[in-house]
VMD Tcl script that draws the C-alpha trace (Angstrom):
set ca {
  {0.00 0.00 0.00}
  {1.56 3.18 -0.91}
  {1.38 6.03 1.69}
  {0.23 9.21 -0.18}
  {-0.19 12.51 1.26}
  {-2.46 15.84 0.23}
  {-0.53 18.71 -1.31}
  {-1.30 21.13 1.51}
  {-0.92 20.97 5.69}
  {-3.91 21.94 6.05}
  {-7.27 21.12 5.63}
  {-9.49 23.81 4.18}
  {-13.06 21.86 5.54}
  {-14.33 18.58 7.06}
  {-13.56 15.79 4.63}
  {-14.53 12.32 4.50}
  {-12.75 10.03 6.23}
  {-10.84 7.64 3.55}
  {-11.25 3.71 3.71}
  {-8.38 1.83 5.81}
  {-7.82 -1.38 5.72}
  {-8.86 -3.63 8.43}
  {-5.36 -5.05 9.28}
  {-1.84 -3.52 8.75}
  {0.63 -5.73 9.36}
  {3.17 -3.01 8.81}
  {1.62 -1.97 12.12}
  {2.23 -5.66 13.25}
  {5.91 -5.90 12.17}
  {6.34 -2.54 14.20}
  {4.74 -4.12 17.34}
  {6.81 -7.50 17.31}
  {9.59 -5.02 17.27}
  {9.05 -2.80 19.75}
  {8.02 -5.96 22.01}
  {11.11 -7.87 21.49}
  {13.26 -4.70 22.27}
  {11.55 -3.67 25.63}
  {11.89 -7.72 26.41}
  {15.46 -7.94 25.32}
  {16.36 -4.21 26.90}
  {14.53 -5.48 30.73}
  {16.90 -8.31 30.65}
  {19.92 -6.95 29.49}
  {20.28 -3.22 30.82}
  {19.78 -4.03 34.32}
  {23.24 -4.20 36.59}
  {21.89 -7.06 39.46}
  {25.04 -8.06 42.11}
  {24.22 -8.44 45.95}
  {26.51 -6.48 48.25}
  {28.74 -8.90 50.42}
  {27.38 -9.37 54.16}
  {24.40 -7.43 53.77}
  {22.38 -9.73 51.16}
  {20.84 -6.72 49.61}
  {20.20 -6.55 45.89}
  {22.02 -3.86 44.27}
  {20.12 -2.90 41.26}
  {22.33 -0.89 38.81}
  {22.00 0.16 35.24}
  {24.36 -0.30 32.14}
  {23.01 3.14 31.22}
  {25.35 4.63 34.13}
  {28.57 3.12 32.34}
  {30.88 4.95 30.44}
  {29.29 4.44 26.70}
  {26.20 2.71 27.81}
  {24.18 5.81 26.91}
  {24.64 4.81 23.03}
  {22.58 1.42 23.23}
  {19.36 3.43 24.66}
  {19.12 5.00 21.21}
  {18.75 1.49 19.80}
  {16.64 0.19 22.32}
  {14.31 3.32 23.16}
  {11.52 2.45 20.44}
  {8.08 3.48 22.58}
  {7.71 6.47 20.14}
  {6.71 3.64 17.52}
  {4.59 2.18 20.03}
  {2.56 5.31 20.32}
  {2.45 5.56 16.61}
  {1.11 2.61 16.34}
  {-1.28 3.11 18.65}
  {-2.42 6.71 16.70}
  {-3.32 4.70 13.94}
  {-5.54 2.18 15.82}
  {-7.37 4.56 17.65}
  {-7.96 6.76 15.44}
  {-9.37 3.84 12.87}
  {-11.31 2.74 15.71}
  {-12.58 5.91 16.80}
  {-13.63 6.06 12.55}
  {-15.22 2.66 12.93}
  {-17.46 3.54 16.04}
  {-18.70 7.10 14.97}
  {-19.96 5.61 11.62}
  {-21.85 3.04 13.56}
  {-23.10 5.76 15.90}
  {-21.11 4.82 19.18}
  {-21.58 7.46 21.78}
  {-18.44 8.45 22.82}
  {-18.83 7.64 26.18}
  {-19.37 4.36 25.28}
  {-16.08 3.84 22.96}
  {-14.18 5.76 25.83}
  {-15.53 2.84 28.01}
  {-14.64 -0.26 25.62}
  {-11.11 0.88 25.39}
  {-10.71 1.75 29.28}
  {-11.89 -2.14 30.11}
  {-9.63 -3.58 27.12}
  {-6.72 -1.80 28.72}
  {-7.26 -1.97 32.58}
  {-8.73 -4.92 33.06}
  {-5.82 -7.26 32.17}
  {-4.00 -5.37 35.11}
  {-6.11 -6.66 37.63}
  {-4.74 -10.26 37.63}
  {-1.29 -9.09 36.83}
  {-1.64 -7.69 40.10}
  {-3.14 -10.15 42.16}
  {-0.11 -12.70 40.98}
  {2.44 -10.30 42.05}
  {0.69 -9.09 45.50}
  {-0.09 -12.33 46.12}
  {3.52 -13.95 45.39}
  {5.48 -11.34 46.88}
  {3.50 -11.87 50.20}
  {3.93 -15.37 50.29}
  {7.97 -15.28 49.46}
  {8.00 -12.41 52.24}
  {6.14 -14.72 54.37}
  {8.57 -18.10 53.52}
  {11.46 -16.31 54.72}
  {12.49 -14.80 51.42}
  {14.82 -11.09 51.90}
  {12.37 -8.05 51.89}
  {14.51 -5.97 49.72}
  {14.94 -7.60 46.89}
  {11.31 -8.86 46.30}
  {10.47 -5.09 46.39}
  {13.18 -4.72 43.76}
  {11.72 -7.51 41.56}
  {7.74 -5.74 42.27}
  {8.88 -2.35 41.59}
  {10.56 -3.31 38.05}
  {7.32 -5.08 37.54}
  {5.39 -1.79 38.13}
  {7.65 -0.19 36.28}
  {6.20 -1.49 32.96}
  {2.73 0.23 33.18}
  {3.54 4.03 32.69}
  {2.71 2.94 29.43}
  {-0.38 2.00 29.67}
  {-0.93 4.89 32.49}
  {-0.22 7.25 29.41}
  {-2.48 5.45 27.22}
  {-5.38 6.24 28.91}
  {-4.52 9.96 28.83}
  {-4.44 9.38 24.26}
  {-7.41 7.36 24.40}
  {-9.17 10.24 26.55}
  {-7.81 12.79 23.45}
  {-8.53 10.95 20.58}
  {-12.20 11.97 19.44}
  {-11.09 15.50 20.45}
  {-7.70 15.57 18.46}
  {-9.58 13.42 15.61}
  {-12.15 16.37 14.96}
  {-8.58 18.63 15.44}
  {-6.84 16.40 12.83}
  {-9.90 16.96 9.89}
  {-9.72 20.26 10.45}
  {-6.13 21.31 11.40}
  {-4.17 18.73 9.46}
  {-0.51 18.54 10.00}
  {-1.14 22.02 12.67}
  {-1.82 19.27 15.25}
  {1.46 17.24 15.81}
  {3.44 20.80 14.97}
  {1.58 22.43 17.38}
  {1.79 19.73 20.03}
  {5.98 19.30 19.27}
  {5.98 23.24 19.48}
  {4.09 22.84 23.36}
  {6.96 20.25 24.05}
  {9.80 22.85 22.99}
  {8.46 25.34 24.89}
  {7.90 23.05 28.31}
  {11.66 22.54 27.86}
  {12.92 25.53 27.64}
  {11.01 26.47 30.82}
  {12.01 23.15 32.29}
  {15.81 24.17 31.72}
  {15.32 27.35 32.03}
  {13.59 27.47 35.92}
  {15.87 24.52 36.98}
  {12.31 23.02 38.08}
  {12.11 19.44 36.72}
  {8.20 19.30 37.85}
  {7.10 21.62 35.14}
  {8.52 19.04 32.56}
  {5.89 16.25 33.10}
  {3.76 18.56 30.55}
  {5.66 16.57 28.33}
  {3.53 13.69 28.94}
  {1.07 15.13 27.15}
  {2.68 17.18 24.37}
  {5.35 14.58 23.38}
  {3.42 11.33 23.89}
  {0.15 12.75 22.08}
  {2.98 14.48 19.40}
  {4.39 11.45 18.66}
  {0.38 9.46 18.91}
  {-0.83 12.31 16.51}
  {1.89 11.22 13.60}
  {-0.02 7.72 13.37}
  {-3.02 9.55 12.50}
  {-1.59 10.97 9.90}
  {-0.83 7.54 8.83}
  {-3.79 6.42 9.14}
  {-5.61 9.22 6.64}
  {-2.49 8.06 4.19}
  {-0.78 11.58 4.50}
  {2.79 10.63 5.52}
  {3.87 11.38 1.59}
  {7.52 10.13 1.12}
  {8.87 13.65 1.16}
  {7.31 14.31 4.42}
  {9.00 11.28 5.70}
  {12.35 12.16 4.11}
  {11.66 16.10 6.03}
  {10.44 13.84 9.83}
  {14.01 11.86 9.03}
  {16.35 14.79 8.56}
  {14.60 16.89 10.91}
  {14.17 14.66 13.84}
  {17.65 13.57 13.53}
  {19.19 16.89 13.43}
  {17.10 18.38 16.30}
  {18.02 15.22 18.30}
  {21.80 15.55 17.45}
  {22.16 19.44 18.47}
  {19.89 18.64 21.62}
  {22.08 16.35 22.71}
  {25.07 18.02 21.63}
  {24.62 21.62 23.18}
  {21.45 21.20 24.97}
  {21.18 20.50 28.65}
  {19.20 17.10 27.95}
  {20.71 13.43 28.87}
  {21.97 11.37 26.39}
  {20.12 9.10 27.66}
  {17.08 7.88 25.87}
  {15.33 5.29 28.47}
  {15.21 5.05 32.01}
  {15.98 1.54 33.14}
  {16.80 1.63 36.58}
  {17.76 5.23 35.55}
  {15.08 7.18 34.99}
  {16.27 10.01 37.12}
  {19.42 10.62 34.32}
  {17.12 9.74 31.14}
  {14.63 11.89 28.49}
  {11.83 9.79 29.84}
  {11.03 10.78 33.22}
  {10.18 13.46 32.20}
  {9.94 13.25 28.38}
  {11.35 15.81 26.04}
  {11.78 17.41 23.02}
  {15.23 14.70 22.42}
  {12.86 12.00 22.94}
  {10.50 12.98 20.65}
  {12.68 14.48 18.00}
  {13.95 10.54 18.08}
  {10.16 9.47 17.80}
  {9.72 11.78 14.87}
  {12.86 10.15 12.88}
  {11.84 6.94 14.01}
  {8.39 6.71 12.15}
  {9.64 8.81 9.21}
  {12.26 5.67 9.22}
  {9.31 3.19 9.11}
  {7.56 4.81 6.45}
  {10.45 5.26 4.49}
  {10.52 1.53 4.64}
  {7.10 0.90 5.10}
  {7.11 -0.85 1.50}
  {10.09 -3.07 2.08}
  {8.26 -4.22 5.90}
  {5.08 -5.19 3.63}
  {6.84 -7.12 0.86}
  {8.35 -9.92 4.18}
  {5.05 -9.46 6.31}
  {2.86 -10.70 2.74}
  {4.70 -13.37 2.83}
  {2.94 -16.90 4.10}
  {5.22 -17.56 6.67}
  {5.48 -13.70 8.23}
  {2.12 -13.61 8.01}
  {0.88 -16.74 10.26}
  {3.76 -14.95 12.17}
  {2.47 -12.01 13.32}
  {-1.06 -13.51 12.77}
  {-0.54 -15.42 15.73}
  {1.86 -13.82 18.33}
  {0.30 -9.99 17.48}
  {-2.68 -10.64 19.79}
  {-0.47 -12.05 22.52}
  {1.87 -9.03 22.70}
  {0.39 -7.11 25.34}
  {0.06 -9.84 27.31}
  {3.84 -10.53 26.98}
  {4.45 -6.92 27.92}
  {2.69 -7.08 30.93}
  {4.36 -10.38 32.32}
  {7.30 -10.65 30.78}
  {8.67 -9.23 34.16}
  {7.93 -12.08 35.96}
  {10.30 -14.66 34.17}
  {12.77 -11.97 33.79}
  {12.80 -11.93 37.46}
  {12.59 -15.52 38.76}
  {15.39 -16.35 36.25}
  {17.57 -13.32 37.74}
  {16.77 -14.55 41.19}
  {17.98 -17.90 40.47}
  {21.30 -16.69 38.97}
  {21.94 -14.08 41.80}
  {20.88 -15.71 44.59}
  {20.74 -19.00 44.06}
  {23.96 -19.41 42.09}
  {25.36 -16.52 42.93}
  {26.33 -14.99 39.84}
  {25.72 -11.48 38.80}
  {25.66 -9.75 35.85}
  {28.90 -9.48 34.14}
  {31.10 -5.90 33.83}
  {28.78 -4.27 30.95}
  {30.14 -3.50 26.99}
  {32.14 -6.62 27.61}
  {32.20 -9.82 25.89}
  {30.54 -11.59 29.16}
  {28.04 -9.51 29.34}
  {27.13 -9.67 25.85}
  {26.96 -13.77 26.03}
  {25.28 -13.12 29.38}
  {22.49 -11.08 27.50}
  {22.07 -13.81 24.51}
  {22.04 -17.04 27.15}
  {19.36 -14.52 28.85}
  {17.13 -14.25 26.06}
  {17.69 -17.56 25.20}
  {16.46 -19.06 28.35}
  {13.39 -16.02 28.64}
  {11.96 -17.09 25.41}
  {10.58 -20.60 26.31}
  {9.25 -19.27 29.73}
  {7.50 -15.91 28.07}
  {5.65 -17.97 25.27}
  {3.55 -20.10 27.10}
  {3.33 -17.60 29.89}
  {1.91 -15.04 27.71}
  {-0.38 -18.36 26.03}
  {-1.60 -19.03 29.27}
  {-2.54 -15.26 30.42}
  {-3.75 -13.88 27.36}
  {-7.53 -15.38 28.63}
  {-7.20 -12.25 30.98}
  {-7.17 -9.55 27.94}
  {-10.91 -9.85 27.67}
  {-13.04 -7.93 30.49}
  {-15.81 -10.04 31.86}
  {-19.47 -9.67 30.72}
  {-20.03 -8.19 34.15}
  {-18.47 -4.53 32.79}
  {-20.59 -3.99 29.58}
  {-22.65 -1.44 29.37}
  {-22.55 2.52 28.49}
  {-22.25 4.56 31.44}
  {-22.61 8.03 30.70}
  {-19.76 10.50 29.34}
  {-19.29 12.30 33.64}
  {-18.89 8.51 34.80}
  {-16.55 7.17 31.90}
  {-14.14 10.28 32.42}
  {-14.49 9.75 36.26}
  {-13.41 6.24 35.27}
  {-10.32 7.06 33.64}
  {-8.75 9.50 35.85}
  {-9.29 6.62 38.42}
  {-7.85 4.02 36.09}
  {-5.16 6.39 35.06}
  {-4.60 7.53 38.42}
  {-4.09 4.09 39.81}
  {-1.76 2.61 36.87}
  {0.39 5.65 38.22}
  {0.24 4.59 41.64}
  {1.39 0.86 40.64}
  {4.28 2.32 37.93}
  {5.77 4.30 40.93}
  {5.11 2.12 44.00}
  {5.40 -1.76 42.51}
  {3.42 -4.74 42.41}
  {4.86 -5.32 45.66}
  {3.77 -5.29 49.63}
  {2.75 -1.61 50.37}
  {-0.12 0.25 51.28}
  {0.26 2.28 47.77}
  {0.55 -0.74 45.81}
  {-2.84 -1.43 47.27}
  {-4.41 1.91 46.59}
  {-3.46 2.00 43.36}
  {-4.81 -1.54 42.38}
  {-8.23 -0.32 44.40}
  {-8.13 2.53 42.17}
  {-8.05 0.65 38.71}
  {-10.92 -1.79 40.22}
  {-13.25 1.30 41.12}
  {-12.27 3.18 37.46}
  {-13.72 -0.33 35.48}
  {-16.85 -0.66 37.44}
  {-17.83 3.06 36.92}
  {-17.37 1.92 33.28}
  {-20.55 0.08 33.56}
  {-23.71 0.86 32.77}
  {-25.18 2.69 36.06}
  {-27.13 0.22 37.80}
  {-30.69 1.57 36.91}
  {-30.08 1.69 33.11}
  {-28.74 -1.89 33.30}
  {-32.10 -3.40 34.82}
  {-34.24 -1.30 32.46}
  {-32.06 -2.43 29.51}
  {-32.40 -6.13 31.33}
  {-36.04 -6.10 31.56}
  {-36.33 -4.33 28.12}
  {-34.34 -7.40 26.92}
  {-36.69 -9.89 28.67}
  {-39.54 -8.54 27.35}
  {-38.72 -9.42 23.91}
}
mol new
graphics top color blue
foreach p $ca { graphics top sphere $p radius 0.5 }
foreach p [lrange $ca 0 end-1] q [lrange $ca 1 end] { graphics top cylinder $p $q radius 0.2 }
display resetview
């Protein structure tokens, strides 16, 4: 499918909204990437040794080596994740208004599909970091394990903050056209510069919003088919040259993801860097978006990503809990840590790791994928004040669980209280259910 674009930014009045197809597995190919690469990067960035006498895990990062700054430019590939995700929601988004889906009731559909498989994620780890506590296992290092666990959903934390946007930046995007992501990369530029500029950090977590729904906004554009190649060739050069004087005379990190180091990163907050990277990255992928096609038509590609696609959230949301069974077994139970990173050790460490991951993720994610579907029990349409109610609880509470771990506290708690409350207020208030129950039994 070529990717075509109109001849002008902007558009001059509502237009229809062209046919997509119902599957992209360009879109696919970009997800098994991005999914291997987080796995791969979880496993082989973290520094685990535990300090003589004391038996406490000390949890370092390769990022914090001399060098080890270079392979988070490889491995920091979220801005395609967020692409990716522009194009689906906007498609669905499409799909629903045509039908005549409220959008309270879309907002609700998507809040379930993404909260709900947190709930047993969460109950596992509570439940098994309790239980090792309670069989004599060390404290500190189980909270090390839950909080790296935890770590994983700022993702989807963000997520609900794009879903919230998209019927509102959708309406922006017919009438705005390429305004939207400029104006939104602008906001970013400017949070910096007052970030930087104030020496206060706090104002940076604006970013959230302007980079991540920046970055989100670009797969809309994909979706309408108005990434031309030339405006690819511009998002390559551009993004790459902004990124390369940012880093080079700007105050930003070089650091481009924040395992165990998000304090030193362009993640916590995000920046302009970051998504001057996102913006090269998906002109990259359309620039190539032909080549990815030809391999993913293929038969074999194809039953490929046909098959592990639907399973990759799943694997992103437990793919922390081989990851850290395996590195308990090596680092307390054999006692070996990870070797001195950029060596030749620790790259065999890192391929041995993956090695031995990839038979305990598949079947992991095979068996837990049956939690990606919310139960019957939370359909219904609950009314536009209750659905946004619902997401700043949901969103509220992945927050809680990214920053305190699937652990033993009180937060941890909280936050997974938080989530439960957010998907119940995305059913149907109780009144409207029974009428729509006995309207139902009537018939």
């Amino acid at each position: 499918m070529a990717v075509t674009t109109p001849t002008t930014a902007v558009a001059p009045a509502p237009a229809p909204a062209p046919a997509v197809p119902d599957r992209d597995r360009f879109l696919d190919a970009i997800r098994l990437l991005v999914m291997v690469l987080v796995v791969a990067q979880h496993w082989w960035l973290p520094v685990l040794a535990v300090e003589e006498g004391t038996g406490v895990l000390d949890a370092g990062s390769v990022i914090a080596t001399e060098g080890g700054f270079a392979l988070t430019w490889v491995s920091q590939v979220m801005p395609l994740i967020f692409f990716v995700g522009g194009a689906a929601n906007l498609i669905s988004w499409r799909a629903a208004s045509r039908r005549g889906t409220p959008a309270s009731t879309w907002y609700a559909k998507r809040l379930r599909r993404l909260a709900w498989p947190v709930v047993p994620l969460a109950a596992v780890w509570i439940v098994a970091c309790h239980v090792a506590v309670m069989a004599g296992a060390p404290h500190q290092p189980i909270l090390v394990g839950a909080g790296a666990a935890g770590m994983v959903l700022w993702f989807l934390s963000v997520y609900v903050l794009v879903v919230v946007a998209t019927p509102v930046l959708a309406r922006a995007q017919r009438y705005l056209g390429w305004w939207v992501p400029v104006g939104l990369l602008a906001g970013a530029a400017v949070v910096d510069a007052l970030r930087f500029g104030s020496g206060f950090d706090g104002v940076g977590y604006l970013n959230v919003a302007f980079v991540w729904l920046g970055v989100h906004q670009l797969g809309f554009h994909y979706a309408d088919s108005t990434i031309h190649r030339r405006y690819a060739v511009g998002m390559v050069v551009g993004g790459a040259v902004t990124a390369a004087l940012l880093a080079l005379v700007g105050p930003h990190s070089l650091n481009m993801t924040g395992v165990f180091a998000a304090e030193t990163s362009n993640v916590a907050p995000p920046t302009l860097l970051l998504a001057a990277l996102g913006v090269l990255q998906v002109g990259a992928a359309v620039l190539l978006r032909d080549r990815i096609a030809a391999w993913t038509d293929r038969p074999g590609p194809a039953r490929l990503l046909d098959r592990v696609c639907p399973q990759l959230m799943t694997v992103y949301l437990w793919h922390m809990l081989p990851i850290s069974v395996v590195a308990g077994v090596l680092v307390f139970g054999l006692d070996i840590h990870t070797p001195e990173p950029m060596t030749g050790l620790w790259l065999l460490w890192g391929v041995l790791g993956v090695a031995v991951l990839l038979p305990l993720v598949v079947p992991l994610a095979h068996w837990a994928v049956r939690f990606e579907n919310p139960p019957a029990a939370l359909d219904g349409a609950p009314g536009l004040v209750r659905v946004l109610l619902a997401a700043a609880l949901i969103g509220g509470g992945l927050l809680a669980l990214t920053v305190a771990g699937l652990g033993t506290g009180i937060s941890t708690l909280l936050g997974l209280l938080a989530v439960l409350a957010g998907l119940v207020l995305t059913r149907a208030p109780a009144r409207e259910a029974a009428t729509a129950r006995g309207a139902t039994a009537a018939r």
